[in-house]
Each structure stands twice: as C-alpha cells, then as structure tokens.
C-alpha positions as CSV (number, residue, x, y, z in Angstrom):
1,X,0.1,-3.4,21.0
2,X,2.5,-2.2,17.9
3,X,4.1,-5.3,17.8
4,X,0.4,-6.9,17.4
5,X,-1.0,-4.2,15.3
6,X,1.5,-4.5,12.9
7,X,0.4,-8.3,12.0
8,X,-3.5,-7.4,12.0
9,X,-3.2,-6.1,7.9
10,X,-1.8,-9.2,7.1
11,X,-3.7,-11.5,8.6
12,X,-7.3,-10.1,7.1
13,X,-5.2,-10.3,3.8
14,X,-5.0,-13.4,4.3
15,X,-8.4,-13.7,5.4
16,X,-9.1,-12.2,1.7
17,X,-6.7,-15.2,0.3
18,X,-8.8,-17.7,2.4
19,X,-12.2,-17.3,1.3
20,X,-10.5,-16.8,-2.7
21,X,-9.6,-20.0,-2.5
22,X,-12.8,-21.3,-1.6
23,X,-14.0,-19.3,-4.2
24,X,-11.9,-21.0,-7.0
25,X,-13.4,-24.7,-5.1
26,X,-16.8,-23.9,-4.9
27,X,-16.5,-22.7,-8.8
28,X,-15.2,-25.6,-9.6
29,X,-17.6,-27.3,-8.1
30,X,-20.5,-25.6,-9.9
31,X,-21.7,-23.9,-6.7
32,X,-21.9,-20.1,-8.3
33,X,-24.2,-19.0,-5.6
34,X,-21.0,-20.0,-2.8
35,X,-18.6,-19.0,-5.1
36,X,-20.0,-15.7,-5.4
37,X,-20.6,-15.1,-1.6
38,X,-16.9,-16.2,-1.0
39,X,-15.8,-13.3,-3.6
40,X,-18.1,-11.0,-1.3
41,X,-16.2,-11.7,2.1
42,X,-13.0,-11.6,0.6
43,X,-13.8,-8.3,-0.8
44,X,-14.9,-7.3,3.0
45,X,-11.6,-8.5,4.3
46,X,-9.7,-6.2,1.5
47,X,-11.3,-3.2,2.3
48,X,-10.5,-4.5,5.9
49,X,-7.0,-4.8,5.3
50,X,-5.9,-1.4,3.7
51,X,-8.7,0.4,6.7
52,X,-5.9,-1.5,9.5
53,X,-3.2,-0.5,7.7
54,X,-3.4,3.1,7.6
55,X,-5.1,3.2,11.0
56,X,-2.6,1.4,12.9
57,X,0.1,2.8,9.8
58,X,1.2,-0.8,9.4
59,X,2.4,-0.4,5.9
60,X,4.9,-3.0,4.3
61,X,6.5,-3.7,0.9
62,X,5.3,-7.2,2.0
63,X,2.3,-6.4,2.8
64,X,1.6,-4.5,-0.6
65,X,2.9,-7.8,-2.3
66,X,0.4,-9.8,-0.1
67,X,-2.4,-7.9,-0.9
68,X,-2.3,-7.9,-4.7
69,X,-1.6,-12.2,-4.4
70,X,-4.3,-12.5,-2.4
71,X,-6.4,-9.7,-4.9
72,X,-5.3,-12.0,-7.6
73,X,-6.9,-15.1,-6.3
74,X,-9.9,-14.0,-4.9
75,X,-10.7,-11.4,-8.1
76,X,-9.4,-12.7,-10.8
77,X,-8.9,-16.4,-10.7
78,X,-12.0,-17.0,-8.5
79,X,-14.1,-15.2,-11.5
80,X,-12.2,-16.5,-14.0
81,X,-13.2,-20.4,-13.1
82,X,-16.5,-19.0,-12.0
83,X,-16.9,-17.7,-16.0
84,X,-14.8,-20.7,-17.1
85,X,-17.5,-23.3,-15.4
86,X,-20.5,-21.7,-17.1
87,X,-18.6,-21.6,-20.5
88,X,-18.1,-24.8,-20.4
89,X,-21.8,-26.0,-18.8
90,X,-23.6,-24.6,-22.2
91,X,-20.7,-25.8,-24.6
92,X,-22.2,-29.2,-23.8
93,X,-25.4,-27.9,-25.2
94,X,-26.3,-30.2,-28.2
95,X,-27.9,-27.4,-30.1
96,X,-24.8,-25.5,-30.1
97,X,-23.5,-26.6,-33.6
98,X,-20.3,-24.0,-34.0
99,X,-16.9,-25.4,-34.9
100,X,-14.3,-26.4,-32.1
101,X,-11.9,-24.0,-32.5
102,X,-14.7,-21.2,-32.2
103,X,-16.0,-22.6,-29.2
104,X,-12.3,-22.5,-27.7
105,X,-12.6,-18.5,-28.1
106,X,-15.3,-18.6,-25.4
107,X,-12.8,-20.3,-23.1
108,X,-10.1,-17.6,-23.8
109,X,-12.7,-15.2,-23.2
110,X,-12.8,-16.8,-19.4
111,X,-8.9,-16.4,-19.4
112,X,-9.0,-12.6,-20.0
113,X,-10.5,-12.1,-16.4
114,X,-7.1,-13.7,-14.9
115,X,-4.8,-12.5,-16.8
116,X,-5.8,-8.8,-17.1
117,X,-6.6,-8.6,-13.5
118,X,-2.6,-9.7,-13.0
119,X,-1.8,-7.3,-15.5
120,X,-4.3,-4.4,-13.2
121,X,-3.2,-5.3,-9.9
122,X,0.9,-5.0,-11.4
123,X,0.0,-1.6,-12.8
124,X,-2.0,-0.5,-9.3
125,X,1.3,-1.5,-7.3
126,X,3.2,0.9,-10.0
127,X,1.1,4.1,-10.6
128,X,1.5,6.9,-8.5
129,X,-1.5,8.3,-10.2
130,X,-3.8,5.8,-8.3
131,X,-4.4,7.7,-4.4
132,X,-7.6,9.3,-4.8
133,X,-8.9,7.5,-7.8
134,X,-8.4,4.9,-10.1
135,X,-7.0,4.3,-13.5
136,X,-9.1,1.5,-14.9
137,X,-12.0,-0.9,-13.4
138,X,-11.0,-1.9,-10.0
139,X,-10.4,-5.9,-9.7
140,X,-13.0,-6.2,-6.8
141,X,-15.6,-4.2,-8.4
142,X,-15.1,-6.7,-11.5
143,X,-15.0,-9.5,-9.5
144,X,-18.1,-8.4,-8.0
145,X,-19.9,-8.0,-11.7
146,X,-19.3,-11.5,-12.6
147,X,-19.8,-13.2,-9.6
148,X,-22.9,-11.8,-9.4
149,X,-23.9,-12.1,-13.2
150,X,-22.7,-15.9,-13.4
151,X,-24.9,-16.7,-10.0
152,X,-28.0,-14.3,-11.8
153,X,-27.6,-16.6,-15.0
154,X,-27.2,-20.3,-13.3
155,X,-29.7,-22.0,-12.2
156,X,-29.0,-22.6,-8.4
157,X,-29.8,-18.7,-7.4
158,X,-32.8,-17.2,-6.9
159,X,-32.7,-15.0,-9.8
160,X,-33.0,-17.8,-12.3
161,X,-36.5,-16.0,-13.4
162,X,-34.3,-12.6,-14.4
163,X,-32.2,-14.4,-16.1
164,X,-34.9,-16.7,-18.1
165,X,-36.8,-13.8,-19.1
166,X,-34.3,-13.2,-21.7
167,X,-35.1,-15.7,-24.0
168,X,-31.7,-16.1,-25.6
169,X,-30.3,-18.8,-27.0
170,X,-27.4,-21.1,-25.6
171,X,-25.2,-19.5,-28.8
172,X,-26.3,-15.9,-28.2
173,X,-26.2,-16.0,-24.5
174,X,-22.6,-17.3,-25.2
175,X,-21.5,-15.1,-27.6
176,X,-22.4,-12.1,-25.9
177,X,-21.1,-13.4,-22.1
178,X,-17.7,-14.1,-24.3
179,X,-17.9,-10.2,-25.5
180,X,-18.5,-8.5,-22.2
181,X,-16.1,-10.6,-20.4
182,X,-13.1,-9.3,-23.1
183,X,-14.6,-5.3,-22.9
184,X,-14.7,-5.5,-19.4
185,X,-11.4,-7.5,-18.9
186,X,-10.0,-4.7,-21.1
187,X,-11.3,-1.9,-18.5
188,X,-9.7,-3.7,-16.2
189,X,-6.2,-2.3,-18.2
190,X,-7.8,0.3,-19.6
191,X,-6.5,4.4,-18.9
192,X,-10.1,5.4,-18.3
193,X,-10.2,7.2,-14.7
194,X,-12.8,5.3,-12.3
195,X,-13.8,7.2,-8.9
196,X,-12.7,5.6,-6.0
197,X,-15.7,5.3,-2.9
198,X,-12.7,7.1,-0.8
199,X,-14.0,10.8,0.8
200,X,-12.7,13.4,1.8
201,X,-15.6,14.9,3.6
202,X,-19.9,14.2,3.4
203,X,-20.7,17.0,1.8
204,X,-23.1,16.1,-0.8
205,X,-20.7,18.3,-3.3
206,X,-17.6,16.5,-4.5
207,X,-19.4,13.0,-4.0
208,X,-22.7,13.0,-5.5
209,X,-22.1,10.2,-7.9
210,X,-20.3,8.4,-5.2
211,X,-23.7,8.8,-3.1
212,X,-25.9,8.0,-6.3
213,X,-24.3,4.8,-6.4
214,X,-24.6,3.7,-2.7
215,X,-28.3,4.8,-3.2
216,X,-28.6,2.9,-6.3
217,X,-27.0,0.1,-4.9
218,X,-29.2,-0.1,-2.1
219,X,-32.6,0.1,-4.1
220,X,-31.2,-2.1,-6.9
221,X,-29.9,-4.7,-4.4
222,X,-33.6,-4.5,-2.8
223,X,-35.4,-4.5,-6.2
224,X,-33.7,-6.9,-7.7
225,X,-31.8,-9.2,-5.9
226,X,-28.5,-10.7,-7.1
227,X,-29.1,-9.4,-10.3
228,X,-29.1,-5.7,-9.0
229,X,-25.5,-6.0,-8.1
230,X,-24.6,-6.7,-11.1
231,X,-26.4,-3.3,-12.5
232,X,-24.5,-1.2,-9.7
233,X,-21.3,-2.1,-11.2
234,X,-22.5,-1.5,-14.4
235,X,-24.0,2.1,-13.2
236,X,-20.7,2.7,-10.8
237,X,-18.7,2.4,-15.0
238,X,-21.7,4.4,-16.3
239,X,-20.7,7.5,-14.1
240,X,-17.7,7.1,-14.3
241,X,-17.9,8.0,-18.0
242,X,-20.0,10.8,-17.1
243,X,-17.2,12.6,-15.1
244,X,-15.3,12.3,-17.9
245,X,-16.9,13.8,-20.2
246,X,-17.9,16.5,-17.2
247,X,-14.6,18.0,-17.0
C-alpha cells in the first residue's frame, strides 16, 4: 500500500495538468463556459493532491515541482488564453477606433495573468512564510475570478443578462478588464497576507471570515449564478484587507 500511496499525489496532479490543458483548448476555442469548468476540476484535483500527500505523507521535491507545473497551466496559462480570447473578440469591434499599439496593451494585459502567476507559484515553492497563510492572491483563487468573469461577460453562459446590464461600451468594457487583470495580476506578487481556508479547529473564533466566505459563497453562488463566483473572490480579497488593518 506505501509503495501505491506514494504515486496517488502525483497522479491527481496530474489530473490537475489534464483538465489545464483542456482548459487552454477549450479557450482557444472560444468555449469560456468549458474553459472555465475545466479550471474548476483542476482546482478540485489540487486541493486533492496536497490532502493525499500529507495524509499518506507522500511528500517529494518532485512532487512540489509537479504541482506548481501543473498550477501553472491550469491557473495561469488556462486564464491567460481565456482573457487573451476575449481581448481579442472585442478588438475586432468596428467601433473601437484606438490606435494599434494601444490596443496591443490590452493584449499584455492578458500576459500579466501568466507571467505573474510563474512569478507566484516560484515565490510559494520559496517562502517559508507561506504554512498557514498566504503572501499574495493565491493562483487558483485568481484563476477562479477570471474564469468565472470571462464566462459571466461572454455570451455562451447563462449570465449573459448580468453582464448586459452594464451598458458599457466595447472601449470601456476593455479598458477596465485590461486594468483589473494588471491589479489583480499584481496581487498575485504582491506582500499583502491572504488567509488561507486551512483550520485548525471549527470554532467559530479564529475563522469567522473564513466561514463568512463559505457562507457568502454559498448564497452568492445561489443568487447569482456564475457571476457570484466571481464576487466571492473579490469578497475572499476584501477580508483579507480587513484583517490587516485588524491587527
């Protein structure tokens, strides 16, 4: 059984790898709504994959490396395209009238999600600081944001009428999808202490925001739809910042 256990982390990595490669297809492809449910698995399998490995204690240096490959393909280059393939959807908008080389700023924009999330997941393998919480925006929870935004703002998700009720247009909606994805690409690198979902008991003290976010999740999710995943994350950054400023 040891000599079995010791593969299972591994394999749901690459699990995780698996479905982040489908991810990149299906955003290529235009298919945000797959794209984005692909992200989802592959985030079940990483939890998966770090649960096996301390229950059966099946740690590697390997299996570190594995994980933060597979992280990087599933969370940051899945997104990335995902961000990438709307971009370049509205560019072809003919009432977007803005010179070239400032519409190829909203394709660097895209890039940021990659790149810092190579840049996070080398600093997570790195920082002892990282056990209980985290130092900067998780990859998965980003990945998570903007799957989940891209599939709220294209038109082959349900959502569609939350995202039409903002009646922005194709240069605005642009403009500020190019800003978030840099401020929330710079989270991602960022010194700012995130709480991990990791307990240590269920007492309600210690981890209220931690249950205020699965409850908000829940009813957001429920509310809302695709849309209200989108808002956890936001709310998960949101208190964050308030225990901060608590302490």
């Amino acid at each position: 059984m040891n000599r079995i256990g010791r593969y299972i982390p591994n394999t749901l990595t690459c699990c995780n790898l698996i479905f982040g490669c489908m991810a990149c297809i299906a955003a290529l492809e235009g298919y945000s709504l797959h794209a984005m449910m692909y992200i989802f698995v592959a985030v079940a399998f990483d939890f998966a994959d770090g649960m096996a490995a301390r229950l059966l204690k099946a740690y590697s240096p390997i299996g570190k490396d594995l994980d933060s490959l597979a992280d990087m393909v599933s969370f940051g280059v899945a997104p990335g395209l995902m961000l990438f393939r709307f971009i370049h959807e509205r560019i072809a908008d003919p009432s977007i009238t803005l010179p070239p080389y400032l519409l190829y700023l909203f394709y660097i924009a895209a890039l940021a999600i990659p790149v810092c999330s190579a840049l996070r997941l080398a600093k997570f393998n790195n920082d002892t600081r990282q056990t209980t919480t985290f130092i900067g925006l998780p990859v998965p929870a980003h990945a998570i944001f903007w799957s989940s935004l891209i599939c709220t703002l294209t038109s082959d998700c349900d959502s569609t009428g939350f995202a039409m009720a903002v009646d922005l247009s194709p240069t605005i909606l642009l403009t500020v999808t190019a800003v978030t994805a840099i401020v929330t690409s710079l989270l991602l690198v960022s010194e700012i202490p995130m709480f991990s979902l990791k307990v240590k008991s269920l007492a309600w003290k210690g981890n209220e925001r931690r249950y205020l976010l699965i409850l908000a999740a829940v009813a957001l999710t429920i509310w809302l739809g695709i849309p209200g995943i989108a808002m956890t994350i936001l709310l998960y950054i949101l208190l964050s910042f308030a225990g901060i400023r608590s302490k």
